[in-house]
C-alpha positions in Angstrom: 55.8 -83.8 12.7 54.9 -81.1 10.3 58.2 -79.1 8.8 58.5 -75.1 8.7 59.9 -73.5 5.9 60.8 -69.6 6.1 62.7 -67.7 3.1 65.4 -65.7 4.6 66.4 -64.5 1.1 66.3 -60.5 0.7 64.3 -58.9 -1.4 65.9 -57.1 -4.9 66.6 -53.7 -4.9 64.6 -50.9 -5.7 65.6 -49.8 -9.4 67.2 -46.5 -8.9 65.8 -43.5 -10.7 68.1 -41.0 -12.4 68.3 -37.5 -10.5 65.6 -35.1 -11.6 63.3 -37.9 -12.9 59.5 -37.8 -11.4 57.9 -40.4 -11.1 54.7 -41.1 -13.4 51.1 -40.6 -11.3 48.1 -42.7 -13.1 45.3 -39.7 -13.7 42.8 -39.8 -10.6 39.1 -41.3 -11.4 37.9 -38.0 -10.7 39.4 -35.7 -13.2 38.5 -38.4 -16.0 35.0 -38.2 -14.7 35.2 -34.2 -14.1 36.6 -33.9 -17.8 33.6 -36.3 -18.9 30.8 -34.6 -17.6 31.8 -31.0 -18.5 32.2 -32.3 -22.2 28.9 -34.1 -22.4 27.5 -31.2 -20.5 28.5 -29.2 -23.7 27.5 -31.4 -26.4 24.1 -31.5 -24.6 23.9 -27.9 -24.3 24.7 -27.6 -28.2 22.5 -30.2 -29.2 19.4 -29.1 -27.2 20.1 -25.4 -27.8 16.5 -23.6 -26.9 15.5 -21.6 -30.3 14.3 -18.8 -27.4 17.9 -17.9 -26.4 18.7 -17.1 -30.0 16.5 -14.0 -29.4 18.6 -12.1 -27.8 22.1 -12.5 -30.4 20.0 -11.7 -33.4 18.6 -8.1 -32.1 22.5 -7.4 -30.3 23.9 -8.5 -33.9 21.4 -6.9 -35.3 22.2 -4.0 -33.6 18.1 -4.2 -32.4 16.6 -3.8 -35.8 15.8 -7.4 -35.9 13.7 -9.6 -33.1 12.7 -13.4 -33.0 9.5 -13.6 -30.9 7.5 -16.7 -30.4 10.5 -19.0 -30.7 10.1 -22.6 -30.8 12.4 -25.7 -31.5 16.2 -25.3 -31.3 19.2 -23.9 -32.5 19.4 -26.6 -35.0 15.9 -26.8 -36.3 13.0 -23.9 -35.4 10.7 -21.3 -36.3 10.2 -18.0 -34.9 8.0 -15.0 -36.1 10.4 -12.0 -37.5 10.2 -8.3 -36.4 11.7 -5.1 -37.7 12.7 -2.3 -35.2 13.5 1.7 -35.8 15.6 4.3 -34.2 12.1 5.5 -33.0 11.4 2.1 -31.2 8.6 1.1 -33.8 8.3 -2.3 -34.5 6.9 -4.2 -37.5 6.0 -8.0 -37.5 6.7 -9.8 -40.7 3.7 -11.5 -41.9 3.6 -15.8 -41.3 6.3 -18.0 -39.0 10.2 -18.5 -40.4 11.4 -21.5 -40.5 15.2 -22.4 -40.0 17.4 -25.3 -40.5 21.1 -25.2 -39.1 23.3 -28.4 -40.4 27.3 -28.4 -39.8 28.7 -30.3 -43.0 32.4 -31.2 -44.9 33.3 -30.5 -48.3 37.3 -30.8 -47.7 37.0 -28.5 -44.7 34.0 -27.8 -42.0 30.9 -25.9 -43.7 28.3 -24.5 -41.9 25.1 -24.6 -43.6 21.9 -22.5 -42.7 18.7 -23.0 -44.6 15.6 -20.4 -44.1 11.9 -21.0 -45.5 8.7 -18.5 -45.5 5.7 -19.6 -46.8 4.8 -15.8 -47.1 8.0 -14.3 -48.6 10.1 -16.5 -50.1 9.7 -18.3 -53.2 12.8 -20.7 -52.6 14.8 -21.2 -49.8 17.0 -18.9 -48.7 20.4 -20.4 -48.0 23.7 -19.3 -46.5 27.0 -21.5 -46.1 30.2 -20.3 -44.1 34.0 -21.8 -44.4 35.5 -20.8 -41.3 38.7 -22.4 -42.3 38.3 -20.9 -45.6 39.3 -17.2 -44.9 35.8 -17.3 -42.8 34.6 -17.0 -46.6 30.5 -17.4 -46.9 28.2 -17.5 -50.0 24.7 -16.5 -50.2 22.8 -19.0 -52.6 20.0 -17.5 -55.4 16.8 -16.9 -54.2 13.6 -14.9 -54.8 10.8 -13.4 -53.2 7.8 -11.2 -52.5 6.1 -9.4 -49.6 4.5 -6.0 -48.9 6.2 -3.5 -48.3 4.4 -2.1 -44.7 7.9 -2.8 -42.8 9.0 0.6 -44.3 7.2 2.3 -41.7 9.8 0.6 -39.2 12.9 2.5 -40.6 11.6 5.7 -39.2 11.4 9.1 -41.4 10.0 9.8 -44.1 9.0 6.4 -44.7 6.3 6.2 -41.0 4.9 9.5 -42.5 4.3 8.1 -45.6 3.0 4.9 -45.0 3.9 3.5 -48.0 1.9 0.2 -49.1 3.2 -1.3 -52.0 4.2 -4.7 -53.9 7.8 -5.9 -53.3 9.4 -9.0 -55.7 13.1 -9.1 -55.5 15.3 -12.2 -57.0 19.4 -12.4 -56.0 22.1 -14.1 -57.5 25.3 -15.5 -56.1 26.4 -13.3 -53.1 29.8 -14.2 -52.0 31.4 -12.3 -48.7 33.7 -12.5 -45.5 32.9 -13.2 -41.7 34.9 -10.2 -40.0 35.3 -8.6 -36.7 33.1 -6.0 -37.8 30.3 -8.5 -39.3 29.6 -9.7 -42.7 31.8 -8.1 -45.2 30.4 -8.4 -49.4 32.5 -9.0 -51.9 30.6 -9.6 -54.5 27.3 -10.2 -56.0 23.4 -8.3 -56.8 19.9 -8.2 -55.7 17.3 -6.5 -57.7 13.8 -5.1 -56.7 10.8 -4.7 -58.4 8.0 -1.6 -56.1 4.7 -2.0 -57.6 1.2 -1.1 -56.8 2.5 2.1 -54.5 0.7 4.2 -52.6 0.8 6.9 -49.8 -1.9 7.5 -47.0 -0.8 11.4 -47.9 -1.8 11.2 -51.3 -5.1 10.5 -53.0 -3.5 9.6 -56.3 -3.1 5.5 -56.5 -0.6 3.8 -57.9 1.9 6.2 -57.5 3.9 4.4 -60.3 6.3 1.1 -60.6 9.8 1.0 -59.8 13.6 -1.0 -60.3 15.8 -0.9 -57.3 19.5 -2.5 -57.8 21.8 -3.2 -55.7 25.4 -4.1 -56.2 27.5 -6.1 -53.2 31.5 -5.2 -53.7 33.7 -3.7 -50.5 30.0 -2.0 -49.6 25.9 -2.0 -51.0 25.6 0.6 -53.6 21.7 0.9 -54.2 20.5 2.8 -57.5 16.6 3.6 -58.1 15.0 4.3 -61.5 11.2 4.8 -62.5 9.2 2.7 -65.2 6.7 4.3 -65.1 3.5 6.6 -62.7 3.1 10.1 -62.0 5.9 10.1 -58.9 9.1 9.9 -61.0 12.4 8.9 -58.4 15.6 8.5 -59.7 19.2 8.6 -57.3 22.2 6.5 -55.9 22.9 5.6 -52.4 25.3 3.5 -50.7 24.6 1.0 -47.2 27.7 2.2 -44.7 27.4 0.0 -41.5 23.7 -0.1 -41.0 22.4 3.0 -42.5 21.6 3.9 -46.0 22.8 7.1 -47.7 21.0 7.9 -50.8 20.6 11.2 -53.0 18.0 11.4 -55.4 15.6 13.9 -56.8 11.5 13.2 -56.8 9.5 14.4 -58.9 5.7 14.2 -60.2 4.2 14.7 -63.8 1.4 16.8 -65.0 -1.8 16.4 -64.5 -0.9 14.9 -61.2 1.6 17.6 -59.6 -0.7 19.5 -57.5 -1.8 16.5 -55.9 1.6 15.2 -55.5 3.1 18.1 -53.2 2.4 16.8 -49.9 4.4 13.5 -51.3 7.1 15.9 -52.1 7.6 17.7 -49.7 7.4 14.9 -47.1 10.0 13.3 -49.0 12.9 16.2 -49.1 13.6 19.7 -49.4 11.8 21.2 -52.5 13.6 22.8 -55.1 10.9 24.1 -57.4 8.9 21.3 -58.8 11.1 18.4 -57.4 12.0 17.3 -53.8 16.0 16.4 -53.4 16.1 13.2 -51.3 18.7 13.2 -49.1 18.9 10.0 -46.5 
């Protein structure tokens, strides 16, 4: 006859928990799920970035003076056509497709590192890098260039009433600056461009002459003009506050060629006898 054996010992006691202590919940699956899919939602996002939604940031940042249309690719890698927009709602398509290269780096602390290429207008790639940890410090890289000089028109008076065609070659050095709340800040650095090859729809007198425009990055862009040489002598000094230029000058034109030249004048500034006082 089978036996039956039943354990009448008690159980141990709970272990008691000291007053105030809570007791420790293992996370739910579903936040840990939750948490994952709103992260790889993110990187996704990032990584297939559509080039087309950077449209719209470049013209607000821009403050609409600048357009990508015909986007294509990504944030990271694209090309888009450029084009440059007045006060007067004008616009003015660079010539040729820009091609961009975004790359996040480290060199002792993150470095963000965009590369931009034009077959057209740029002789060597134009490249930026930013140090966010670095007092959001960013550097500019040498470069040169060419194009024409059509986009003028775009920046409103005088310059659409002109319609100034011309040669533009510029080369940069080292440009070194700050990210700010108000945009990029210079600190220090220069640019210089060479005008050739100028003329004016106003004028029948062609090439107007050659010209040295330099420009020196500090706290702001102070731009200086001087004549080499043509019958439409322009000398003055400006300075780029926010995203206007102010520039005083004087313009004026040598014999034989001064009757010929008024119209130039006069669409240029205010005439004070034989030269026009420019005044942007």
């Amino acid at each position: 006859m089978a036996s039956i054996y039943v354990d009448l010992t008690p159980p141990p006691p709970s272990p008691t928990l000291p007053r105030g202590a809570r007791v420790a919940r293992a996370p739910r699956a579903w936040l840990w799920l939750l948490l994952s899919s709103l992260v790889g939602g993110v990187l996704t996002a990032l990584v297939a970035f559509p080039a087309r939604w950077l449209s719209p940031w470049v013209s607000e940042l821009s403050q609409h003076r600048l357009v990508l249309t015909q986007a294509q690719g990504s944030l990271w890698q694209g090309q888009a056509q450029l084009a440059l927009g007045s006060d007067q709602g004008a616009w003015h398509s660079l010539p040729g497709r820009w091609q961009w290269q975004v790359k996040l780096g480290w060199q002792g602390q993150p470095l963000v590192r965009v590369q931009l290429q034009s077959e057209c207008c740029l002789n060597t790639p134009l490249v930026w890098e930013w140090m966010p940890l670095q007092q959001s410090r960013w550097v500019l890289h040498p470069t040169q260039g060419q194009a024409d000089a059509a986009w003028l028109e775009s920046l409103g008076s005088p310059w659409n009433t002109l319609r100034l065609r011309a040669r533009l070659a510029w080369q940069s050095d080292r440009i070194e600056g700050r990210l700010g709340m108000s945009g990029l800040q210079f600190a220090s650095g220069q640019a210089r461009f060479s005008v050739s090859e100028l003329s004016s729809v106003v004028s029948p007198i062609a090439p107007l002459g050659r010209y040295q425009v330099q420009i020196a990055l500090k706290s702001s862009a102070l731009v200086s003009i001087q004549t080499e040489e043509g019958p439409l002598r322009i000398s003055g000094e400006g300075e780029w506050v926010g995203q206007s230029l102010r520039f005083r000058g004087l313009a004026s034109a040598d014999d034989p060629h001064r009757e010929a030249l008024q119209p130039v004048l006069s669409v240029l500034g205010q005439r004070q006898g034989a030269q026009a006082q420019l005044n942007f």
